[in-house]
C-alpha positions in Angstrom: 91.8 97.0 33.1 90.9 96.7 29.4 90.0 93.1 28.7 91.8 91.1 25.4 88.7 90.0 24.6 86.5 91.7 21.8 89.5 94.3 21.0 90.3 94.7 17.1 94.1 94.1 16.4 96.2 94.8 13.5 99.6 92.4 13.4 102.0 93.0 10.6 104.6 90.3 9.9 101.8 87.9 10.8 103.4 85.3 8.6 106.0 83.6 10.9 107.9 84.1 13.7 106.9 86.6 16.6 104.1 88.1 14.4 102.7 84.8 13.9 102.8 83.6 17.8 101.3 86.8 18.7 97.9 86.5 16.3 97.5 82.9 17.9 98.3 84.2 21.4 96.2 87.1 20.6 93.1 85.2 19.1 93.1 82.5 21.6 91.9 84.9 24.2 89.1 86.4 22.2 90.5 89.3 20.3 89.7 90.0 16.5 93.0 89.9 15.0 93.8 91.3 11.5 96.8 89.8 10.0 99.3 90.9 7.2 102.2 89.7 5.3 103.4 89.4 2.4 102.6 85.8 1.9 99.2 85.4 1.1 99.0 81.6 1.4 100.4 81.5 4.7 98.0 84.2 6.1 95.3 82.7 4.8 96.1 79.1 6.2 96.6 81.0 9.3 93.1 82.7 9.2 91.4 79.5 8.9 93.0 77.6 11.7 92.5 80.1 13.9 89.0 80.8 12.7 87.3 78.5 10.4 83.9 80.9 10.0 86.3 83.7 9.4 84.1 86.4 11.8 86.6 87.5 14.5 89.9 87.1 11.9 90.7 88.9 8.6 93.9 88.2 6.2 95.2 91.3 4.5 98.1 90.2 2.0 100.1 93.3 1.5 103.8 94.6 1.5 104.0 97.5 4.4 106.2 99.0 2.2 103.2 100.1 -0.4 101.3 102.9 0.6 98.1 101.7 -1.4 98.6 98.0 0.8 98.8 100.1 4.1 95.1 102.0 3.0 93.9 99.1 2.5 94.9 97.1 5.4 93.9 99.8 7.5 90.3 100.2 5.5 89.9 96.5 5.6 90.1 96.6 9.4 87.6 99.1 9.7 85.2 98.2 7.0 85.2 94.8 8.7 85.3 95.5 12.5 84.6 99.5 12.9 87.7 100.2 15.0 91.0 99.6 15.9 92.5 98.9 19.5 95.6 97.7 18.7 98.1 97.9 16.2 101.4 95.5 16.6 104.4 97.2 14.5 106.2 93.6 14.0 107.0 93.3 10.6 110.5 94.0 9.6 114.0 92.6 8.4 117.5 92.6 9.2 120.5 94.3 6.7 123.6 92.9 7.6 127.6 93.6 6.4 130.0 96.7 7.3 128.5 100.0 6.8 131.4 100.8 4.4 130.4 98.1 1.5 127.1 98.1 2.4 124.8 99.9 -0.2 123.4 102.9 0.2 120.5 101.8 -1.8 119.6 98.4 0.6 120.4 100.8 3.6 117.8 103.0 2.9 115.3 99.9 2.5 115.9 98.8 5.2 115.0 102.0 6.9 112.1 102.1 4.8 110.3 98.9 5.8 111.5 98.7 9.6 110.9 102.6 10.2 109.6 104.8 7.8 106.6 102.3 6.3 105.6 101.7 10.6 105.4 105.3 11.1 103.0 105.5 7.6 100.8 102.5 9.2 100.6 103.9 12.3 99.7 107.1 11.0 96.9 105.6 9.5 95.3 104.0 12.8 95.7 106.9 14.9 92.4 109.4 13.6 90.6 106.3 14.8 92.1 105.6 17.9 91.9 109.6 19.0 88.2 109.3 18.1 87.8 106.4 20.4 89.7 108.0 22.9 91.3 104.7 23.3 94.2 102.4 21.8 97.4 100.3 22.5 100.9 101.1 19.5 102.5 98.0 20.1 106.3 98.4 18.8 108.8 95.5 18.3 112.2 96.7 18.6 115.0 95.1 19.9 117.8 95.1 21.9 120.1 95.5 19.4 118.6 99.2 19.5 120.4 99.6 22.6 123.4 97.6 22.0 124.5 97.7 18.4 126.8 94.8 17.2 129.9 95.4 14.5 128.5 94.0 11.3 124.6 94.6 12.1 124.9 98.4 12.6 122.4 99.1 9.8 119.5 96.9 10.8 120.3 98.2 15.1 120.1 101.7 14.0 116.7 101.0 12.7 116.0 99.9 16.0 117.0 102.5 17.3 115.0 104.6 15.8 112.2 103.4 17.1 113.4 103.7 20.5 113.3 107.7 20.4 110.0 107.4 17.9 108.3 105.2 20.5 108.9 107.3 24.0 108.0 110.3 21.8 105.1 108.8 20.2 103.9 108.1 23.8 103.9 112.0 25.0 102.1 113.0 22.3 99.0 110.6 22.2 98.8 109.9 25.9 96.0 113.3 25.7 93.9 111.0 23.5 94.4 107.7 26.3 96.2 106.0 23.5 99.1 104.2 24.6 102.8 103.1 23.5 104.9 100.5 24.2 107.9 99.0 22.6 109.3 95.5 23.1 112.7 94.2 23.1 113.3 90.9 21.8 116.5 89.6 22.6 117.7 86.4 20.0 114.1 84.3 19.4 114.8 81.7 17.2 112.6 82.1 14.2 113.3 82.7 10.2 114.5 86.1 10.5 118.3 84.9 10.9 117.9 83.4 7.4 115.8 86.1 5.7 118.3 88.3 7.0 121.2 86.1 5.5 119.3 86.0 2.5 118.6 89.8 2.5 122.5 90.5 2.7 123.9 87.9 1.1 125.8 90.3 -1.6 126.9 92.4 0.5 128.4 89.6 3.2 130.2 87.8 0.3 131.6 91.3 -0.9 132.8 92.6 2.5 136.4 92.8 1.0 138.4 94.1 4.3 136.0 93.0 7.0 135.6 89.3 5.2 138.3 87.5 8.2 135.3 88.9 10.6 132.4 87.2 9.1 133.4 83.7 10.8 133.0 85.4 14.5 130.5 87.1 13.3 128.1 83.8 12.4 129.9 82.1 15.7 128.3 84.7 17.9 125.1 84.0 16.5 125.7 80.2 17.0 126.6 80.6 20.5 123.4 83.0 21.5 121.1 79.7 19.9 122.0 78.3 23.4 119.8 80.8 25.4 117.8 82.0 22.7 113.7 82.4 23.5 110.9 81.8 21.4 108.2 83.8 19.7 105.9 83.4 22.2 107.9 85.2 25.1 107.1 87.9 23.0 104.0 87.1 22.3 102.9 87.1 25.8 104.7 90.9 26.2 102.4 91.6 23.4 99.2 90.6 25.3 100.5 92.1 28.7 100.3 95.8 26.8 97.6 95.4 25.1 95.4 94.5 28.7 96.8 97.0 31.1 95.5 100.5 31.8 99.5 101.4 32.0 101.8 99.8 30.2 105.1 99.9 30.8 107.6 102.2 28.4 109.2 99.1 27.2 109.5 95.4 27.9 112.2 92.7 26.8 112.2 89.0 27.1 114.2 86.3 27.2 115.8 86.6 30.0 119.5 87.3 28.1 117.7 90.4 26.9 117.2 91.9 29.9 121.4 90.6 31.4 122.6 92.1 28.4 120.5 95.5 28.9 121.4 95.3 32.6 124.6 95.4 31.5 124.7 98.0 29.0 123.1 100.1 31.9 126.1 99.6 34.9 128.8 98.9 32.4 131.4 101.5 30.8 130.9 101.6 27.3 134.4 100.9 26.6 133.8 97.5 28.4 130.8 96.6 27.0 132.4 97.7 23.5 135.1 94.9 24.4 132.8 92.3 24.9 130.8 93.1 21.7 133.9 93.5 19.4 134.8 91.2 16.3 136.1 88.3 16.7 138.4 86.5 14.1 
């Protein structure tokens, strides 16, 4: 069984939230974790408390969405450490608001960061980890890429996206002994609720027909605060991957992430499209 300790691990979205939890959980039992974000301050007050001397952590400011930032976040981790073993897809954001009024513009970025900008990262890491023979993809999804929600449709798709990206991801590298795994957060409470209000504020506050829906819409997200899990459930899914000589296709944590999948799998879709339609 590969051993956390001594492995080289890039985490985007290190800033807050899951992405955060997981470089503490991850550099707590030994790894050398490479963290980006945009936020440079809170990545580098980040590398420092986790390691003062700065030898088994690197900061790498950077939007994913820049192809110059992924080269060199990807350069950085190999001009520093000499290899890569891991490489957690995290970083993301949510769109929000009815397809219809919804932008085509701010859909298409929102494909851009959450799919498109993790496929260019990843693309970068993988010549190394073929050449090692060796290597853990770490993707977070969600379960909103199973179950997509009226009035989040935009940001689920890009979820699921990665659900067929990541099984076939998985055939095609497994030759090389790299590995691919992707993670299902249910509702962790963190800032992405408000960067995702923030992100779509225009387009909630213009949502003409579908306005009456926006109050059940922000109740359901009220009500799931009640069982909602924290960054480090994920964290620890996170860890689990990147130490075992298998892992498994996908993971999900809390434990309303795995009822509601349960669900989705014995339930008839009309069913489960009643209990996830708008409520006024």
């Amino acid at each position: 069984m590969p051993q956390l300790a001594g492995q080289v691990v890039i985490v985007t979205g290190a800033s807050s939230g899951i992405g955060e939890a997981t470089a503490r959980r991850l550099a707590r039992g030994g790894a050398r974790v490479v963290v980006s974000a945009r936020r440079p301050d809170r990545l580098d007050a980040l590398a420092r408390e986790l390691d003062p001397a700065g030898a088994n952590i690197l900061a790498v400011a950077g939007d994913i969405t820049d192809d110059a930032d992924r080269r060199r976040l990807a350069e950085a981790t190999l001009a520093k450490f000499g290899r890569i073993d891991g490489l957690v897809n995290n970083a993301g954001y949510g769109t929000r608001g009815p397809v219809e009024t919804t932008p085509v513009d701010a859909i298409r970025r929102n494909f851009e960061t959450n799919v498109f900008s993790l496929v260019a990262l990843t693309q970068l890491v993988l010549p190394t980890m073929r050449a090692q023979r060796s290597g853990t993809i770490v993707n977070i999804g969600s379960v909103a890429g199973r179950i997509a929600r009226p009035l989040s449709s935009i940001y689920d798709s890009t979820k699921h996206a990665l659900e067929a990206l990541t099984d076939g991801l998985r055939g095609e590298l497994k030759p090389f002994g790299v590995r691919v795994t992707l993670i299902r957060p249910g509702y962790i409470v963190t800032e992405f609720v408000q960067a995702a209000d923030a992100a779509s504020e225009r387009h909630l506050e213009n949502a003409g027909p579908y306005q009456p829906f926006m109050t059940g819409f922000r109740l359901g997200y009220q009500k799931l605060r009640r069982v909602a899990g924290a960054p480090d459930d994920i964290a620890v899914l996170v860890e689990h991957a990147l130490v075992s000589n298998d892992p498994a296709p996908r993971y999900a944590a809390p434990f309303h992430a795995k009822a509601f999948l349960f669900l989705k799998w014995v339930l008839p879709a009309r069913l489960l499209a009643h209990l996830t339609r708008l409520r006024t």
